[in-house]
C-alpha positions in Angstrom: 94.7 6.6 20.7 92.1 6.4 23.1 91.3 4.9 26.6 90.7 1.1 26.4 88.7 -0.6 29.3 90.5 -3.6 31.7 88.2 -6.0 33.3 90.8 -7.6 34.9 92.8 -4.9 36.1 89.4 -3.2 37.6 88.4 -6.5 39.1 92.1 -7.2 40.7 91.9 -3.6 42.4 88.6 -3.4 43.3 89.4 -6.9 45.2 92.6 -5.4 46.8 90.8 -1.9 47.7 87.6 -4.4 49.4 90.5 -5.9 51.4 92.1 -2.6 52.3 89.2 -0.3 53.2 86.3 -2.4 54.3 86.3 -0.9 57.7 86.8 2.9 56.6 83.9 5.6 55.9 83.2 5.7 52.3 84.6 2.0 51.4 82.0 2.0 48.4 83.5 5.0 46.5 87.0 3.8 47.3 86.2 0.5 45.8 84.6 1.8 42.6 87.0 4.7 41.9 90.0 2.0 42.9 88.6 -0.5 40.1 87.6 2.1 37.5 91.1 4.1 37.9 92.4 1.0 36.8 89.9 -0.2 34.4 90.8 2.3 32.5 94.6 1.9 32.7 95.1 5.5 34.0 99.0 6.3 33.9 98.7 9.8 36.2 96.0 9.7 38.5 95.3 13.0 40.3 93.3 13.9 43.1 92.6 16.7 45.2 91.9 16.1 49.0 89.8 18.0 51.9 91.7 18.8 54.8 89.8 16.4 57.2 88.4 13.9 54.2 87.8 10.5 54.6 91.2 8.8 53.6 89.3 5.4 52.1 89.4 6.6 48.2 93.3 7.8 48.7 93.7 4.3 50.0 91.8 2.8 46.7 94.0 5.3 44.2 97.0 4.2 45.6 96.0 0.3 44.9 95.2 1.0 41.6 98.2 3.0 40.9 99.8 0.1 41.9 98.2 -2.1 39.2 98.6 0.1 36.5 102.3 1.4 37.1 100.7 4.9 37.5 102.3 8.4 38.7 99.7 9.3 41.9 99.8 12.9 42.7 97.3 14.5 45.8 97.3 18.5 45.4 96.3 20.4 48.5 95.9 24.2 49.1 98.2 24.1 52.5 101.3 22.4 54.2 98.6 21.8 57.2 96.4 19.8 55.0 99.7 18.1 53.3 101.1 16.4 56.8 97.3 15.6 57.6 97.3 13.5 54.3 100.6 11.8 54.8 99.8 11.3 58.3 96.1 9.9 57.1 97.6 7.3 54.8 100.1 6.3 56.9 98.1 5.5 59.7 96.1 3.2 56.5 99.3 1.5 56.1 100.0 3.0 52.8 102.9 4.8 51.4 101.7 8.4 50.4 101.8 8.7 46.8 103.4 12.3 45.4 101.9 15.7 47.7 101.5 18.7 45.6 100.8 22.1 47.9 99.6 25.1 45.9 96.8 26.8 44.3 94.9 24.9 42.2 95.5 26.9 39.1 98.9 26.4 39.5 99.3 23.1 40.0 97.0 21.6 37.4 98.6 23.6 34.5 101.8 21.8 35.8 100.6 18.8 35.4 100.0 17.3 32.1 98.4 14.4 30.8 95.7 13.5 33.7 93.5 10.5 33.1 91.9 10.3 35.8 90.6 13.1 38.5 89.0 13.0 41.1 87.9 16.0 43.0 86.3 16.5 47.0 83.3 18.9 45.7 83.5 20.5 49.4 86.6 22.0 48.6 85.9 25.5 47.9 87.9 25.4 44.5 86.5 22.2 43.2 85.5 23.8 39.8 89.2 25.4 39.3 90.8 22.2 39.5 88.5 20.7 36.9 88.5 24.0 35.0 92.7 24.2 34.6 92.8 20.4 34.3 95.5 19.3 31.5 93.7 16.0 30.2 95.7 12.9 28.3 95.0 13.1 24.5 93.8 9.6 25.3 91.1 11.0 27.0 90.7 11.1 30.7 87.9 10.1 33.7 86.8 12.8 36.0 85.4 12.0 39.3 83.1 13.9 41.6 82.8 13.2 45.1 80.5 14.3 48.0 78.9 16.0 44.9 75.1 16.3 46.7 74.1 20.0 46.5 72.7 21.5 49.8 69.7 24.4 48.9 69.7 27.4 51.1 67.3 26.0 53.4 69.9 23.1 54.0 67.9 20.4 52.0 70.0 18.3 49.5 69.2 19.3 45.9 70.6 17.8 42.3 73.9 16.5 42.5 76.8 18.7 40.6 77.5 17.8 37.5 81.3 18.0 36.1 80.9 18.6 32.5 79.3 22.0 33.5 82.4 23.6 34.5 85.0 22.4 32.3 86.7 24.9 30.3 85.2 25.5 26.8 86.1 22.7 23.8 86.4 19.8 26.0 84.8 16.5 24.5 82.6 14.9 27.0 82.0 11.4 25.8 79.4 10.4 29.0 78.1 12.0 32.4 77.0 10.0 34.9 75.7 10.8 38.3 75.5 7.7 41.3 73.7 7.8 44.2 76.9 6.6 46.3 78.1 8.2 49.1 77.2 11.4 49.3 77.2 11.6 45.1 79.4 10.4 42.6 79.8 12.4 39.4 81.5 10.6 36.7 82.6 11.9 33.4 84.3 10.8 30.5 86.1 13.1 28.5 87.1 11.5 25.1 90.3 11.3 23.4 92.1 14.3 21.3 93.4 17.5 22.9 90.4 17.8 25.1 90.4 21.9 24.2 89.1 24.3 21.4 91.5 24.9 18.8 90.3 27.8 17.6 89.3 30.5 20.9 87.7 33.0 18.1 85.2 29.8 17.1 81.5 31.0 18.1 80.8 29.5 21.5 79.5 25.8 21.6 75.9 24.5 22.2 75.5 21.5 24.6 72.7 18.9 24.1 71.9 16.7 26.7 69.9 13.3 27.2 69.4 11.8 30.3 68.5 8.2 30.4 66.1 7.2 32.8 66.4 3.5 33.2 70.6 3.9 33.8 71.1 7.1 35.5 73.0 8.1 32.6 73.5 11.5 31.0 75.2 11.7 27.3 76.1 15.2 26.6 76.9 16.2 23.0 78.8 19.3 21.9 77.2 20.8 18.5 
């Protein structure tokens, strides 16, 4: 089995997230994520939030979660970023979905069978959460936000790209990066256990084309 696309479920919750967040910071991400969370159908959507992060794409998770009858599930490193959450989406007149406090090691190993991630890239341990990510043999959507690198002299450089840090054998379908926001990262990782049978297998090569005219970059594993 594999992901299958929903225009109609996409296009109902992007509709419902317009309504919801059209006055908050980041409205555009929100809506996208919101319509392509459900697009896709996800059935445990996970997300890991910033401790003083704009609320609008929790707001747009929660609506498609809603659409798709999916298990929602924010991880944060600290009970002080917890009640900020709850606090945050309450005041956005939404019921907090599920608010897991831990490392992100261990709470992604706990939870199996994520479709769709998304992860703040100015959390500090961004790459551990993809990195320990335990993706749906369906497949599963990874989602980068705030992804804009900043060089040392403070000027924004290439974005981040997920695929790079995912942990060895994981089948990226698609990459790509938006210009939305501060840089959306998108990734597609395709069905199938997502993870190298074999650990003693010699390490694998990765070919990349990026396509000029779409912004897209197709990754292939050799």
């Amino acid at each position: 089995m594999k992901l299958v696309w929903s225009p109609e479920s996409a296009s109902k919750a992007y509709i419902d997230t317009v309504k919801s967040c059209g006055n908050f910071q980041e409205s555009g991400v929100a809506e996208l994520l919101s319509a392509t969370a459900a697009g896709w159908n996800a059935k445990l959507i996970v997300e890991a939030w910033l401790y003083g992060g704009a609320i609008a794409t929790s707001v747009g998770l929660s609506i498609a979660a809603r659409h798709t009858g999916a298990r929602h599930v924010c991880i944060v490193p600290d009970e002080r970023s917890r009640a900020a959450y709850v606090k945050a989406m309450y005041e956005s007149s939404m019921s907090a979905p599920e608010v897991v406090v831990g490392d992100a090691e261990e709470v992604m190993v706990g939870l199996v069978g994520v479709d769709f991630l998304l992860v703040d890239c100015k959390r500090k341990d961004f790459a551990r959460v993809l990195r320990f990510a335990r993706f749906s043999n369906k497949g599963a959507v990874l989602a980068c936000k705030n992804a804009y690198q900043k060089s040392g002299s403070g000027t924004t450089s290439a974005g981040f790209r997920c695929h790079g840090v995912l942990e060895r054998g994981t089948r990226v379908v698609r990459s790509v990066f938006l210009p939305v926001g501060q840089g959306l990262d998108i990734t597609h990782v395709g069905s199938s256990s997502g993870r190298s049978e074999n650990p003693k297998k010699s390490p694998s090569r990765w070919i990349s084309h990026f396509d000029q005219r779409s912004g897209e970059e197709h990754v292939f594993r050799s």
